[in-house]
C-alpha positions in Angstrom: -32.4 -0.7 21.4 -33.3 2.3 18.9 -29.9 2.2 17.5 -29.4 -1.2 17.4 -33.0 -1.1 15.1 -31.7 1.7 13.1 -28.3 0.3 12.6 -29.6 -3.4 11.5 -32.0 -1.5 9.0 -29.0 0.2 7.7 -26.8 -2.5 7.3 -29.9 -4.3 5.4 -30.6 -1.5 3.0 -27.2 -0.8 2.1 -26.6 -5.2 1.4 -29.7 -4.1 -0.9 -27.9 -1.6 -2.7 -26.3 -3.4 -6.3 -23.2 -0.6 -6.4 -22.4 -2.8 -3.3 -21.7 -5.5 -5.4 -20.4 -4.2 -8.3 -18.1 -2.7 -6.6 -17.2 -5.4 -4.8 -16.8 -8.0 -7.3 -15.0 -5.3 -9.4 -12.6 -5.5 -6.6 -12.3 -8.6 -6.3 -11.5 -9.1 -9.9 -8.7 -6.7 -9.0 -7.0 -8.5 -6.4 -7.2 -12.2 -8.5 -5.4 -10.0 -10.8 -2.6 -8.0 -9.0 -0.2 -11.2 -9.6 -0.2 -10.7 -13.0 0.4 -6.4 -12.0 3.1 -8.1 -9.9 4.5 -9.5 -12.9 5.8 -5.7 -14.5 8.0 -5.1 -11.7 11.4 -6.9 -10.1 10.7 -7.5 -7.1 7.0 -9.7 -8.0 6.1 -10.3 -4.5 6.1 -6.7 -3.0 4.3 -5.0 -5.8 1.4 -7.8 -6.1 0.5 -7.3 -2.0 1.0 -3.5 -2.6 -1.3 -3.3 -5.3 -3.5 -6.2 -3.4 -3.8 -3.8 -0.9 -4.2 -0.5 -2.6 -7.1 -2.1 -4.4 -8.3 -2.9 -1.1 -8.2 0.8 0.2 -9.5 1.9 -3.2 -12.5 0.6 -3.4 -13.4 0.8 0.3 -13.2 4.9 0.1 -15.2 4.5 -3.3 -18.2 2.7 -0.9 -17.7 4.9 2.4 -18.2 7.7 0.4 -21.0 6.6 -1.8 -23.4 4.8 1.3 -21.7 7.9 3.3 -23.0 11.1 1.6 -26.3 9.6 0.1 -27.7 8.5 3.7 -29.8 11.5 5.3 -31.0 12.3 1.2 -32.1 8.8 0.6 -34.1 8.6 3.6 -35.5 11.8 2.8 -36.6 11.2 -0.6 -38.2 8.5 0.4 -39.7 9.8 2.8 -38.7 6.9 5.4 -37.1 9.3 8.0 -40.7 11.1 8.8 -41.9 7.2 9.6 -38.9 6.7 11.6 -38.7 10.1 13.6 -42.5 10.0 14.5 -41.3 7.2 16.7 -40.2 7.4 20.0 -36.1 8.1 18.2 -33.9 10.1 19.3 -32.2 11.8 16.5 -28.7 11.6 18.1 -30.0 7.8 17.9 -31.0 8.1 14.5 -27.5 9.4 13.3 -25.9 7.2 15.8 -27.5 3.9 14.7 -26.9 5.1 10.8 -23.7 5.1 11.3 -23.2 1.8 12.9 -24.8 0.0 10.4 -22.4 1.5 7.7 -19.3 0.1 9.6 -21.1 -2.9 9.9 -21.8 -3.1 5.9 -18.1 -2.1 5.7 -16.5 -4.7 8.0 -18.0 -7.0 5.8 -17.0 -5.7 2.3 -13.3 -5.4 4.0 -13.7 -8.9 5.4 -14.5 -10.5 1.8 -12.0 -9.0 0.1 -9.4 -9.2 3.2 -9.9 -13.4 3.5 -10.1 -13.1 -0.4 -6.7 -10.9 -0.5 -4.7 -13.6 2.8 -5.8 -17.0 0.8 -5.1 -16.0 -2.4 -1.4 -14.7 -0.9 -1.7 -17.8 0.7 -1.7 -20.0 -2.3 0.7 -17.6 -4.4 3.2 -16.4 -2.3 3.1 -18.6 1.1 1.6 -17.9 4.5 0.7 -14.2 5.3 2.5 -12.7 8.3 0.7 -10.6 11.2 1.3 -7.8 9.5 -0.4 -7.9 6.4 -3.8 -8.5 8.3 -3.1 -5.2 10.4 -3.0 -3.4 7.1 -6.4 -4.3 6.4 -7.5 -3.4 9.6 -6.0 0.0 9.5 -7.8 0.6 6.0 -11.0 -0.3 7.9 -10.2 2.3 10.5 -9.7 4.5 7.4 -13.2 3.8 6.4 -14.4 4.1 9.8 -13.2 7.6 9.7 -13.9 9.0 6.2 -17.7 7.7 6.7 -18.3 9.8 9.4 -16.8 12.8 7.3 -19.4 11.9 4.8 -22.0 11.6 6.9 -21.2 14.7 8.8 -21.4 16.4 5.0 -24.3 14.5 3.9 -26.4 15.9 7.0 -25.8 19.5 5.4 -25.7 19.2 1.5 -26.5 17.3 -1.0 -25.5 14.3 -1.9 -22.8 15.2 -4.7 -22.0 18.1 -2.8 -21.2 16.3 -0.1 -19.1 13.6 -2.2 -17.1 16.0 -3.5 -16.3 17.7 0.0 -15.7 14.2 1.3 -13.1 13.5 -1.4 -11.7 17.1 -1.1 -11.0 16.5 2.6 -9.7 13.1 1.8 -7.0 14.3 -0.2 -6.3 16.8 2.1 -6.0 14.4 4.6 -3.3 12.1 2.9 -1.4 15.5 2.2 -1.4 16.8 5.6 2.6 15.8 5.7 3.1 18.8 2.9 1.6 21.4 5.2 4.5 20.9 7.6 7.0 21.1 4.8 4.9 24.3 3.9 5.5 25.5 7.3 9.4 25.6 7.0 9.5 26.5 3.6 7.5 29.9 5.1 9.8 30.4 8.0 12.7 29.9 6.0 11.4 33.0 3.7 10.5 34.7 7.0 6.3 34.4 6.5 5.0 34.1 10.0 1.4 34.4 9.0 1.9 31.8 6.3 3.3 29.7 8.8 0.6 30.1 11.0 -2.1 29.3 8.7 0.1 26.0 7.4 0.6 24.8 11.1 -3.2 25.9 12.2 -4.3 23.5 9.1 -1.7 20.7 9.7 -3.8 20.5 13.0 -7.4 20.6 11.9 -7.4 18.9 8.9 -7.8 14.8 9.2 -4.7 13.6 8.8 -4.9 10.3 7.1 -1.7 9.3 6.6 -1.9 7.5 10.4 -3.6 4.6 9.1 -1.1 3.6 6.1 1.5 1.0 6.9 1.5 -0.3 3.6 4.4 0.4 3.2 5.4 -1.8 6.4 3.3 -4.3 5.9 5.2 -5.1 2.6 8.3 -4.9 3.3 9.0 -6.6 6.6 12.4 -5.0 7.4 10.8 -1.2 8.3 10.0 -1.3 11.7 6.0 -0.8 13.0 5.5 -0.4 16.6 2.3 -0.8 18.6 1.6 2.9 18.5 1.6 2.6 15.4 -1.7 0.8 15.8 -2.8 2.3 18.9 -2.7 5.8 17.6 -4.6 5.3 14.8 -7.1 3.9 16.8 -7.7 6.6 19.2 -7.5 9.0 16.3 -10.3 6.9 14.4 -12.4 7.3 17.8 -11.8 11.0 18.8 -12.4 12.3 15.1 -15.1 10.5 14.2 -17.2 11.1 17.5 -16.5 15.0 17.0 -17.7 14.5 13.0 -20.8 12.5 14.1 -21.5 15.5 16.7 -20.9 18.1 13.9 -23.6 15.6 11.9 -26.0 15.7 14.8 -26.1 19.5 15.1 -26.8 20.1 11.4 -29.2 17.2 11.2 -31.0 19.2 14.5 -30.9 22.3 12.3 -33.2 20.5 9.2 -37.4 20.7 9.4 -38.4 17.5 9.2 
């Protein structure tokens, strides 16, 4: 029931937060506009839901990151986590319920701009297939995932420290491909220990690049299986329960 609390008082002070909805009407803005984007390029259709959807994704990382990073320092400066701690709370319930209530706040920033994104392609360009509505999903499990980076930097710097670790990381992630090109390039050249280090942070680092079928979701013809979805999903899971345990044990470490 704690988390539950925590979570639903989470979700309402981050629906009170007006970034929200700049950011979300900026976005919105965005995808009304991506037929004229659509427009530039030959092929009109496949461009406007690719940028529909990159706008999506774009905007989503801007919020996880923002509510992400900024959640253990708000509640300290305002003082609001001594109230809440005093209370019979467990802090893995504290972190726990945080976190809920950011996806929950997320699911319904990617739900607005997802119905937004279907009708208007709707309207344009004719009925959506199953496969554009799996995209959006998979950016949400994106978000799912990078919030819990943030909150698992948040819990042990500040807050634009922790943004910028959370972006670092980000990047990193979407690059993880490169480290295994890396790791041929340094056998090729016969660099063991270069290798190593390539293929030991292939492994570690979050690779991102599971939850992007764009790509397939745009162009019908490239083939997406049901791992494809599945994977992702128990990717999202694993990682971000071992991030929000990381969180926990530095938030443990802080005198409050």
């Amino acid at each position: 029931m704690n988390i539950l609390a925590i979570a639903g008082n989470t979700f309402r002070e981050s629906a009170r937060d007006r970034i929200f909805y700049v950011l979300l009407v900026f976005a919105i803005v965005m995808l009304l506009c991506s037929k004229a984007i659509g427009w530039i390029g030959l092929d009109e259709a496949k461009i406007t839901l690719d940028f529909s959807l990159t706008i999506i994704w774009f905007f989503g990382v801007i919020i996880a990151i923002y509510v992400g990073t900024g959640l253990v320092h708000k509640e300290i400066d305002k003082r609001t986590i001594y109230t809440v701690l005093s209370k019979p709370v467990e802090k893995y319930e504290f972190i726990v319920g945080k976190y809920i209530g950011l996806l929950m706040m997320l699911f319904i920033n990617i739900l607005i701009m997802g119905v937004i994104f279907l009708a208007y392609h709707w309207l344009t360009l004719g009925r959506p297939g199953l496969r554009l509505p799996l995209a959006v999903f998979m950016i949400y499990l994106e978000l799912a995932f990078i919030t819990a980076m943030a909150m698992m930097f948040g819990s042990m710097a500040s807050p634009i420290l922790s943004a910028v670790f959370t972006f670092c990381m980000f990047l990193a992630g979407h690059f993880s491909d490169a480290y295994m090109l890396l790791v041929k390039r340094a056998e090729k050249f016969h660099r063991p220990v270069s290798a190593v280090l390539f293929r030991f942070l292939y492994w570690v680092m979050p690779n991102l690049t599971f939850f992007d079928i764009k790509s397939e979701a745009v162009h019908p013809t490239l083939p997406l299986y049901a791992k494809d979805i599945l994977l992702p999903i128990a990717y999202c899971i694993i990682y971000s329960t071992i991030l929000l345990i990381v969180s926990l044990y530095f938030f443990k470490r802080r005198n409050f």
